[in-house]
C-alpha positions in Angstrom: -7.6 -16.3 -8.8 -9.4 -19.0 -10.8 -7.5 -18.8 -14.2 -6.7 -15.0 -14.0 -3.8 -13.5 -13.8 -4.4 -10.9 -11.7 -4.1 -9.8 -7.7 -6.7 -8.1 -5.4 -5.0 -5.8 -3.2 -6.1 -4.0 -0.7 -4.9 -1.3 1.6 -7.2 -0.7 4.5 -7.2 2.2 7.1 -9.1 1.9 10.4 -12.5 2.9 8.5 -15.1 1.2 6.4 -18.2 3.1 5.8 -19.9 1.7 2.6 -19.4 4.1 -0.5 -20.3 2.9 -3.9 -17.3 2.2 -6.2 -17.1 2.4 -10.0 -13.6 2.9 -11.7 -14.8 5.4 -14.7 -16.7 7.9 -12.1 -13.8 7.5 -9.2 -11.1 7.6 -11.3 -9.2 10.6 -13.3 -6.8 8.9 -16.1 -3.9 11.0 -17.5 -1.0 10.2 -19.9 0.9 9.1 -17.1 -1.0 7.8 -13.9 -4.6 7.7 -12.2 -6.1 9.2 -9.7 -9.3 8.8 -7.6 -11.9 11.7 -8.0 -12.2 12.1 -4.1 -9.6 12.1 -1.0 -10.1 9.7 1.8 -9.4 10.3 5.6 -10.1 6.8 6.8 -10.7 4.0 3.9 -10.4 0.5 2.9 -9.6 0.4 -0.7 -9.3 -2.7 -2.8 -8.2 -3.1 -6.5 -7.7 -6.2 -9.1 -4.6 -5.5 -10.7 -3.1 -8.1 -13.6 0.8 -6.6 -13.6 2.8 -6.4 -16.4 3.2 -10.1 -18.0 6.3 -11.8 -19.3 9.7 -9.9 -19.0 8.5 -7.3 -16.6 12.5 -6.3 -15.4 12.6 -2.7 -14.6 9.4 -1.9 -14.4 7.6 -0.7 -11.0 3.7 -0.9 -11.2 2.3 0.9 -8.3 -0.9 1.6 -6.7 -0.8 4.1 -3.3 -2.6 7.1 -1.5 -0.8 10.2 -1.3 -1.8 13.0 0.0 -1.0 17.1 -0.8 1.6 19.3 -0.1 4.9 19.6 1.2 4.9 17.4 4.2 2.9 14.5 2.7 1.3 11.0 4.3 1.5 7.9 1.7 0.8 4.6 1.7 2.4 2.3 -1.5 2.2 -1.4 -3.1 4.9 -1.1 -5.3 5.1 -4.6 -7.5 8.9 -4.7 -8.9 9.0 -6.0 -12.3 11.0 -9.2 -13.3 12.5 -11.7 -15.7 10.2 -14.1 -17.1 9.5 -17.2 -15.0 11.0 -15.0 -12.1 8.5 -14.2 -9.1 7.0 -10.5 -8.6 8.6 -8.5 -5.0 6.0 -6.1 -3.8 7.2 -3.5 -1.3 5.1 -1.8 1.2 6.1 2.1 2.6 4.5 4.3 4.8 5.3 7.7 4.6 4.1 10.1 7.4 4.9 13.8 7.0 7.6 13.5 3.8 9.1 10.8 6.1 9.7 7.3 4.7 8.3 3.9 7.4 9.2 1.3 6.2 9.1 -1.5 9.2 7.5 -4.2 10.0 5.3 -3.5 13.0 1.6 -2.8 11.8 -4.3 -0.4 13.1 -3.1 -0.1 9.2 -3.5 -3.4 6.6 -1.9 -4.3 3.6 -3.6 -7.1 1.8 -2.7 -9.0 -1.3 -5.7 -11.8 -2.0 -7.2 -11.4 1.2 -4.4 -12.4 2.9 -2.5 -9.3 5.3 0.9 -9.3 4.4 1.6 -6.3 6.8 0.2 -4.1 10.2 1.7 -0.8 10.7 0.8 0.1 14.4 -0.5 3.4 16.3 2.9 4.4 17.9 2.2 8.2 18.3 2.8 7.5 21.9 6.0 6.9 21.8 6.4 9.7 19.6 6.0 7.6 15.9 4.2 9.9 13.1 1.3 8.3 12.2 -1.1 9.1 8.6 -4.2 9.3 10.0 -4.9 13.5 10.1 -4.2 14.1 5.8 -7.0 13.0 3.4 -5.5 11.5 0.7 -6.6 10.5 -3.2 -5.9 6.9 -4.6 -3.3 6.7 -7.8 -2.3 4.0 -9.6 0.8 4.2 -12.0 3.5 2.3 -14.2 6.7 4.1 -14.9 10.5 2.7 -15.5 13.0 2.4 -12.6 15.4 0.1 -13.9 18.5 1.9 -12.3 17.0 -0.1 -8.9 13.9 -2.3 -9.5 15.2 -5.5 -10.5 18.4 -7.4 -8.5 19.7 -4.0 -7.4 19.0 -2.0 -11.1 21.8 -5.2 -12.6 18.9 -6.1 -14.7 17.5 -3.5 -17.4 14.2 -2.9 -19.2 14.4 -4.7 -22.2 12.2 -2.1 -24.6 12.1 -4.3 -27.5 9.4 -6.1 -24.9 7.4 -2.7 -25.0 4.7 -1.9 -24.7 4.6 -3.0 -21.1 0.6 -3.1 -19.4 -1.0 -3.7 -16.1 -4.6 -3.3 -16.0 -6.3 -2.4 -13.0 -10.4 -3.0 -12.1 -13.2 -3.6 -9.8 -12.2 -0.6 -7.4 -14.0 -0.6 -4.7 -13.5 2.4 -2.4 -15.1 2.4 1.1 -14.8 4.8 3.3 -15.0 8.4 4.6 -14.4 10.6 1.8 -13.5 14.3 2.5 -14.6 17.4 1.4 -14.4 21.1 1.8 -12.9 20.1 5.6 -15.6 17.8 6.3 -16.0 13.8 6.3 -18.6 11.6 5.2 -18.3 9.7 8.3 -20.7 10.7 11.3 -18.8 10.2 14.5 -21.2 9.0 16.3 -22.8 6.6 13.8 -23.1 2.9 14.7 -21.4 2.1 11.5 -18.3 3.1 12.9 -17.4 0.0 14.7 -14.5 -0.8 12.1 -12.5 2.5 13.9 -11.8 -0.1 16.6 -11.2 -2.8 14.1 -7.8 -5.7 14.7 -6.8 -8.4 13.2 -8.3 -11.7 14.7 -6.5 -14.6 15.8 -6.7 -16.3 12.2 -5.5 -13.5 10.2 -3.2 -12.6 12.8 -2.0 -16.2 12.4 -1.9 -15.6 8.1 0.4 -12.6 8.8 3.4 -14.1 10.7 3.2 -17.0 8.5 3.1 -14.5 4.8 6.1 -13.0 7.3 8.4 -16.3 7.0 7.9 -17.5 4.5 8.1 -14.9 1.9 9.6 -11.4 3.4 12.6 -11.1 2.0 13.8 -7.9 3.9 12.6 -6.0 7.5 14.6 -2.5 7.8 14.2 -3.0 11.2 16.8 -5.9 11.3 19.2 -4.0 9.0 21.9 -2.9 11.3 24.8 -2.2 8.7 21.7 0.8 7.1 21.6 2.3 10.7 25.1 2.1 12.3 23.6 4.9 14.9 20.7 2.7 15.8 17.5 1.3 15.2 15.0 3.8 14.2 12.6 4.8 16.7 9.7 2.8 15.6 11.7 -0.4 15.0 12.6 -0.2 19.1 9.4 0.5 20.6 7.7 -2.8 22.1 3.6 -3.2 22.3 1.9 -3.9 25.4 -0.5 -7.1 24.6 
């Protein structure tokens, strides 16, 4: 990032209409987390964070979309605070209808730097909830989970490191922004082309290799989690 310490990270939604972005009008701040003015049924989303420097252990900084009530859809970067020196893990979860995704099969794009580190495929056909029928806002938080965060919750927060900061700017939101039951996005507009939007050969390329190198964990390999078998999503196999 050219001497800055900081990440851009996007999540991206099969939608991209151009919307002007600019933090301090988009953005509520509370004591506790941010949220995005408006609620987006289709986006792409992308935000410079700079996480927490130095002895980060125990804390989670997280940036996600989340949408209302009881049976929510939610989409999360959570980065996973360390020990000085020590590398950052970021996790990835899709929630659809108050129920946790968390495999590796991706229709929706998580970035980090412009390169996708994760495609969450259109399964509905096979009977896979998908998040694409719940407009959802954008927050952004930074809250202690040192009971899990760092090597299994063995390491602590250290508090005499407090306070701990990330810093988050340059949000840019694109995409079709909801309101009173209606979108932004025309349906038949020619600016839609990004609804049939894929990966192309290069990125797809830039994903499986993000994949080896640096995944660390797949639910969908984890047998001894699911004694009773595979989730449903982890089992289906794509047509090319």
């Amino acid at each position: 990032m050219h001497g800055c310490a900081c990440h851009g990270v996007s999540i991206s939604t099969p939608s991209m209409v151009v919307f002007a972005g600019n933090f301090y009008q988009d953005v509520d701040i509370t004591w506790e987390m941010e949220e995005s003015k408006n609620q987006y049924l289709y986006s792409k989303i992308d935000m410079q964070i700079k996480l927490v420097p130095g002895n980060s252990a125990g804390t989670v900084t997280a940036y996600y979309l989340r949408s209302e009530g009881s049976t929510w859809d939610e989409i999360d970067f959570e980065f996973l605070g360390n020990l000085s020196g020590d590398p950052y893990i970021v996790h990835t979860n899709v929630y659809t209808q108050a129920r946790v995704i968390e495999s590796n099969n991706f229709t929706l794009w998580f970035y980090i730097d412009g390169r996708p580190i994760r495609e969450f495929k259109n399964l509905e056909s096979a009977g896979v909830p998908y998040p694409k029928n719940q407009p959802m806002r954008l927050y952004s938080s930074l809250w202690n989970a040192d009971d899990w965060a760092t090597r299994g919750g063995l390491v602590k927060t250290d508090w005499s490191q407090a306070p701990f900061t990330a810093s988050f700017r340059n949000l840019r939101a694109n995409g079709c922004v909801w309101s009173n039951g209606v979108s932004s996005c025309k349906s038949n507009s020619s600016d839609n082309a990004w609804l049939s939007q894929q990966l192309d050969s290069t990125n797809q390329k830039r994903l499986r290799w993000v994949q080896k190198n640096y995944m660390i964990y797949n639910y969908c390999n984890d047998i001894k989690r699911f004694p009773q078998g595979l989730p449903l999503e982890c089992t289906v196999r794509i047509k090319s």
